[in-house]
N, C-alpha and C positions, 0 to 999 in steps of 0.2 A: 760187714766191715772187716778187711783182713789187715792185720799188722804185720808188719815187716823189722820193725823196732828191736834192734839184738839186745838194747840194753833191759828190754821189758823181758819178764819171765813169763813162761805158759799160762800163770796163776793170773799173772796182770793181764797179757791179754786175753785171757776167759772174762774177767771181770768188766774190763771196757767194753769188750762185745755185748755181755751181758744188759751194761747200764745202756747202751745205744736202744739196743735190741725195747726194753723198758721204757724209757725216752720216746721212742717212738709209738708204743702202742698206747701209752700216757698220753701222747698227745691229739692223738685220733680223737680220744673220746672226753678233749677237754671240750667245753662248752659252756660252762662256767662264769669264765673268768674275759676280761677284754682284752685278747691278745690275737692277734692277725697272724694267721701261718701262710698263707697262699705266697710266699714271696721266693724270690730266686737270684741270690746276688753270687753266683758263681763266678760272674764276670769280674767279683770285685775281690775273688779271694790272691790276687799276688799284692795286695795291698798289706799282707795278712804278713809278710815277710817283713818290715818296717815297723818302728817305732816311734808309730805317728803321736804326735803328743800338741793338741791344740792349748800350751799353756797361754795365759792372758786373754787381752781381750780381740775377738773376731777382728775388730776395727781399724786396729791400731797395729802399726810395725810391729817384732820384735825378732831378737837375737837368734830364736830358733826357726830354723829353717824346715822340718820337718812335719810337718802341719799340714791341712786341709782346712787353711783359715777362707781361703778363698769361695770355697764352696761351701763355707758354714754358713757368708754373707748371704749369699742367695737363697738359702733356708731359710736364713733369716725373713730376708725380703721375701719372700712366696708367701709367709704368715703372715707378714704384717701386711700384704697388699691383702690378704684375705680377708683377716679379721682387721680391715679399714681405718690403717694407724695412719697418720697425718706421716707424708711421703717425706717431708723435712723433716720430721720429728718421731724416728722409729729408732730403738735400738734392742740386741736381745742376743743370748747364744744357744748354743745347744748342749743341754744337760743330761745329767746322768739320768731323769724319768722326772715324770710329775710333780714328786715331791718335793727334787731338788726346783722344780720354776718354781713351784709356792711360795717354799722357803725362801727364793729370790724375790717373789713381789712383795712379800711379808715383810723383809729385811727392807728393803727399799722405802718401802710405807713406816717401820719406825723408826726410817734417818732422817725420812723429812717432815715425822710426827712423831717425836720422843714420848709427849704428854698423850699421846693417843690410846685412844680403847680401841681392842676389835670386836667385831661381832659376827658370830657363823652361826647356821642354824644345828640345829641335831642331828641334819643327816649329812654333815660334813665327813670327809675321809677323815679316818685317824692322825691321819699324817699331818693334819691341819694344827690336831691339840697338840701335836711333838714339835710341832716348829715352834709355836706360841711359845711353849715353853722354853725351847731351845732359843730364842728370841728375846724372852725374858718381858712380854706385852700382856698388862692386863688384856681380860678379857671377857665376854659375857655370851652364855649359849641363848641363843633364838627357838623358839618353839619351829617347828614343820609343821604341813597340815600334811592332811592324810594323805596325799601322794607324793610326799616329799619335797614338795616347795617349801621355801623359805616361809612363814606365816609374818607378812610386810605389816599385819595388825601391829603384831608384837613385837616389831622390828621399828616402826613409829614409837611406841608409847616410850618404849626402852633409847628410844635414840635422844626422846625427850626429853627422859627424867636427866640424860647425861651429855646435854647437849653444851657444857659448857668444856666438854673435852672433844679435840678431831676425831675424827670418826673413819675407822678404819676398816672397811665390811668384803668381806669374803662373801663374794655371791659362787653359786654352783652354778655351773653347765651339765647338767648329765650328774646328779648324785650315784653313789656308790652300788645302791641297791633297786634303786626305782627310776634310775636317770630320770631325773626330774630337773627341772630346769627354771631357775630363778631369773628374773627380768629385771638386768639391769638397768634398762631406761627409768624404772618404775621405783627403782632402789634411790637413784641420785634425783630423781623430784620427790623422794619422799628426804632427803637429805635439802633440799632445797626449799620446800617448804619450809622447813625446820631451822633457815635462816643460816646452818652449818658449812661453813664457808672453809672450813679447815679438815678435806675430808681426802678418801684413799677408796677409789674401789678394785679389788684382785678379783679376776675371776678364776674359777679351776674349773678347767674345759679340757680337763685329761683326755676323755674319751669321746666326747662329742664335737667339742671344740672343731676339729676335723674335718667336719660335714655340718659345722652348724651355718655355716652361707647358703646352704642346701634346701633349708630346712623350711615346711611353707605350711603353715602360716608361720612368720620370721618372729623366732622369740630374742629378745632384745640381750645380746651379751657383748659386742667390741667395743672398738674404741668410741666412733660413731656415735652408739648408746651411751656411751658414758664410763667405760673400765678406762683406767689407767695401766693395768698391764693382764695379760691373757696368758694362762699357763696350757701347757697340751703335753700331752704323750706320744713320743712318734712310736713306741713298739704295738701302739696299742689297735686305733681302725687304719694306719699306711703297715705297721710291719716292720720287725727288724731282729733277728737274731739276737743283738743287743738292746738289754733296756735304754731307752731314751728318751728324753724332753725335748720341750722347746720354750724358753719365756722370751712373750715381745714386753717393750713396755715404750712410755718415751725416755727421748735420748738425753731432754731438759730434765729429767728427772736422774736420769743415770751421772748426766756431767756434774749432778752435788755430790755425789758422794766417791767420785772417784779417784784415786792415787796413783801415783804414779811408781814403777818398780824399778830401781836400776839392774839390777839383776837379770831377769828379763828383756827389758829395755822396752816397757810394754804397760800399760793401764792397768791395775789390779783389780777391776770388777767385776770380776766373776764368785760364784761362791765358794768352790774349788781351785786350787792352782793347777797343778795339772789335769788335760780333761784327757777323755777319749777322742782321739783324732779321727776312728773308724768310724764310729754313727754318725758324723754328718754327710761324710762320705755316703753311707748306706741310703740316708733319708734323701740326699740331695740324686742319687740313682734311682730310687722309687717316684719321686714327688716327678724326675722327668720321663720316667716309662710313665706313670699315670696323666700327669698333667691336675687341671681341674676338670674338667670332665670326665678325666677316669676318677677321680673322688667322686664328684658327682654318681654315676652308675655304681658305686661302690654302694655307694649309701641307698640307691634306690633299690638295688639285689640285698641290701641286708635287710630294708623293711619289710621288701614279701618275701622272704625268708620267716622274719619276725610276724608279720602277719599269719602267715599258715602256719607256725607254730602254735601262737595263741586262738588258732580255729580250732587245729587239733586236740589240744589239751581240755577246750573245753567240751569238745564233743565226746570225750570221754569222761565229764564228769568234774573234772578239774576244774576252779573258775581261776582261768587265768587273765591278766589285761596290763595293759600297755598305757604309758603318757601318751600324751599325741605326737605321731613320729617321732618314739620312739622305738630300738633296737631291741630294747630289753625287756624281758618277757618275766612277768612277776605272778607268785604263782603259791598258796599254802606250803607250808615246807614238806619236804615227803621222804621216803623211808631210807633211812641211811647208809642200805645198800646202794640205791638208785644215787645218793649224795657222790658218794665214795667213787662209782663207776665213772660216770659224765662229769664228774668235777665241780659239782654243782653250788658257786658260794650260797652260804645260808648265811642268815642272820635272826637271833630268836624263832620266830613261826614262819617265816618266809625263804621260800629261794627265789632264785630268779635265772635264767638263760640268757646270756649277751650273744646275740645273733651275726656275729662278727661277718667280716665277707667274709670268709672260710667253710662257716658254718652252712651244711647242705638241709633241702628239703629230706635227702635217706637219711639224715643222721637224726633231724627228729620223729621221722616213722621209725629209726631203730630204739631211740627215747621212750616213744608212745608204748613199743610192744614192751618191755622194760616194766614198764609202769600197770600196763593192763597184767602181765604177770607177774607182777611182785606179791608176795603173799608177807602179811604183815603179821612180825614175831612180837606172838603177845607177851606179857611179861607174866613169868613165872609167879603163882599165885602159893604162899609158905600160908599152910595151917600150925598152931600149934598145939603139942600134945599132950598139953596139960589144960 
C-alpha cells in the first residue's frame, strides 16, 4: 500500500502500512470465526465517494434522496422468497449484523406481546441475553442436549408450567459453537399442543440461515415452518467488507407498531435511524454475481471442505465431528498457540473450525501440520524449601 497523502507524516504512513500489512496476514489464517473473504466489490467502490444514508423505512417514500432504498427492497425480497414468507405479507430491512435482526424480532415480539416470556436455550448467542435485557422481557433459559439443540423436553414442561403468559421462543439456526439446529416446526406444535394461542417465534439464522433451503434432509426453520420473522447475517457465508444483517418478518405485524416521521417524511420502523446505505448495495451485488445456485455450490464446497477437515483431525488422533450438514467442525480445545494462530473461537473445553467458502483443503493440511507439531508447554512444577 503506497500513500500519497501530504497531510499524513512518514510515522502515519509506516503505521497504516503496517496495520494493512497485519490485516492481511490476520486474515489468511482466520478460520475461526464465520466470516466470508472470497468476495470482490471493486466495481462498487465510487459508491464510496457519497453519503448514502438509507434513513427510514425501505418501503416507504422519503425526503432523502440519497439512499439505495431500492435495492435494499430486492434484498429484501431474495430472503423472503427464500426463507418462504407469504409474498403478500413480507416486510424486513437491512441491518447493521445479526444482532441488530434479533434485536428487531425480539422488539417486535414484545409490542405485540407485552405480558410475554421468552425462552432461549443455553447455547444462544450472547447477544440474545443483551437484547432481552436491553428490551426489558422476562425470560427463562432452556436446557441444550449435548449437540446443542434446543432440549424441546424441557422446553414443553416449562412452556407448561407458564402457559398462562405468550410465549415468545427464540429457536437457533446454526448455534454459535456447534451450529446446531433447532426445529421450528416441532417448536409451534409443541406450542399448539399447549393450547398457547398467544405465541412469537424468532429465529436466529445468522450464519446458516443462508444455505438453510440447501440443506437435505430439510431442518424445519422459515416461515412455512412456523417462524414469524428470520434473522441472518450478510458478512457472514455471502461476504461483505461491512458487517451486515438482514430481518424478514410479516408486514401485518410490522404495520402495528409503526409511526409515522415528519422529519423524514417516512415510517419509523426500523431500530436505527440512520442506517448504512452501502451493505445493501454490497449484498444486493453478491446475491446477483451468485444468484441461488451460486449459494447453493457455496454451501456444497464448504461441506467437503468441512468434511475433510473433520477426516483429517481425526486421523491424527483428534475426535472431531459435525451436526449433520453442518459447516462447523467441533473438536476438544487445543493448545493456545494453535488458538492464537488460526483464530480459533473456543468456548470452555471446545473449539471448533467454521469452514466458510474461503476456507481451503491447504489451509487445513497447514492446521494439521500445526497441530501434529505443536509440543505442549507443561506448567511449571514450584517445590518448596522448607
Amino acid at each position: 500500500m503506497e500513500l500519497h497523502s501530504t497531510f499524513l507524516t512518514e510515522i502515519d504512513k509506516q503505521r497504516l502500512a503496517e496495520l494493512e500489512q497485519f490485516i492481511n496476514l490476520s486474515n489468511e489464517n482466520s478460520i475461526g470465526y464465520p466470516v466470508s473473504k472470497d468476495f470482490d466489490f471493486s466495481e462498487m467502490m465510487p459508491f464510496l465517494k457519497y453519503p448514502i444514508n438509507n434513513v427510514g423505512d425501505p418501503f416507504e417514500n422519503s425526503i432523502n434522496k440519497v439512499k439505495t432504498h431500492e435495492l435494499e427492497r430486492e434484498v429484501v425480497g431474495f430472503f423472503a422468497k427464500l426463507f418462504r414468507a407469504d409474498p403478500n405479507d413480507y416486510w424486513g430491512y437491512v441491518t447493521n449484523g445479526g444482532s441488530e435482526s434479533n434485536l428487531y424480532g425480539l422488539y417486535l415480539a414484545r409490542e405485540l406481546y407485552p405480558k410475554g416470556m421468552v425462552y432461549y436455550s443455553e447455547s444462544t448467542h450472547y447477544s440474545i441475553r443483551k437484547n432481552i435485557h436491553l428490551l426489558n422481557i422476562p425470560s427463562i433459559v432452556i436446557r441444550s442436549q449435548e449437540n446443542g439443540e434446543i432440549d424441546y423436553a424441557d422446553l414443553e414442561n416449562t412452556l407448561r408450567i407458564n402457559r398462562d403468559k405468550p410465549a415468545i421462543v427464540l429457536a437457533n439456526y446454526g448455534t454459535t459453537m456447534k451450529e446446531a439446529k433447532d426445529d421450528v416446526a416441532r417448536i409451534k406444535s409443541i406450542l399448539k399442543s399447549l393450547a398457547i394461542q398467544d405465541s412469537y417465534i424468532h429465529c436466529d439464522a445468522a450464519l446458516a440461515g443462508s444455505y438453510g433451503a440447501f440443506v437435505e434432509p430439510r431442518v424445519p426453520f422459515d416461515f412455512k415452518d412456523g417462524a414469524d420473522s428470520v434473522a441472518i447475517s450478510g458478512h457472514k457465508f455471502i461476504g461483505s467488507p461491512i458487517p451486515t444483517g438482514v430481518i424478514i418478518t410479516k408486514k401485518s405485524n410490522r404495520d402495528r407498531i409503526a409511526k409515522g416521521v415528519s422529519y423524514i417524511g417516512s415510517l419509523d420502523t426500523t431500530i436505527t435511524g440512520s442506517r448504512n446505505g452501502h451493505s445493501p448495495l454490497f449484498l444486493w451485488y453478491a446475491l446477483k454475481r451468485m444468484g441461488v445456485e451460486g449459494l447453493r455450490q457455496r454451501f456444497q464446497n464448504s461441506l467437503e471442505v468441512a468434511a475433510y477437515c473433520e477426516k483429517r483431525l481425526n486421523a491424527i488422533g483428534i475426535p472431531a465431528w459435525r451436526n449433520p450438514n453442518a459447516i462447523t467442525v467441533v473438536f476438544p480445545k487445543v493448545h493456545d498457540s494453535i488458538i492464537s494462530k488460526w483464530q480459533l473461537a473456543t468456548q470452555e473445553t471446545i473449539s471448533h473450525i467454521i469452514c466458510m467458502p474461503n476456507v481451503t483443503k491447504e489451509q487445513i493440511d497447514n492446521l494439521i501440520l500445526d497441530l501434529q507439531n505443536c509440543v505442549e508447554v507443561m506448567e511449571n512444577e514450584y517445590e518448596f524449601n522448607f
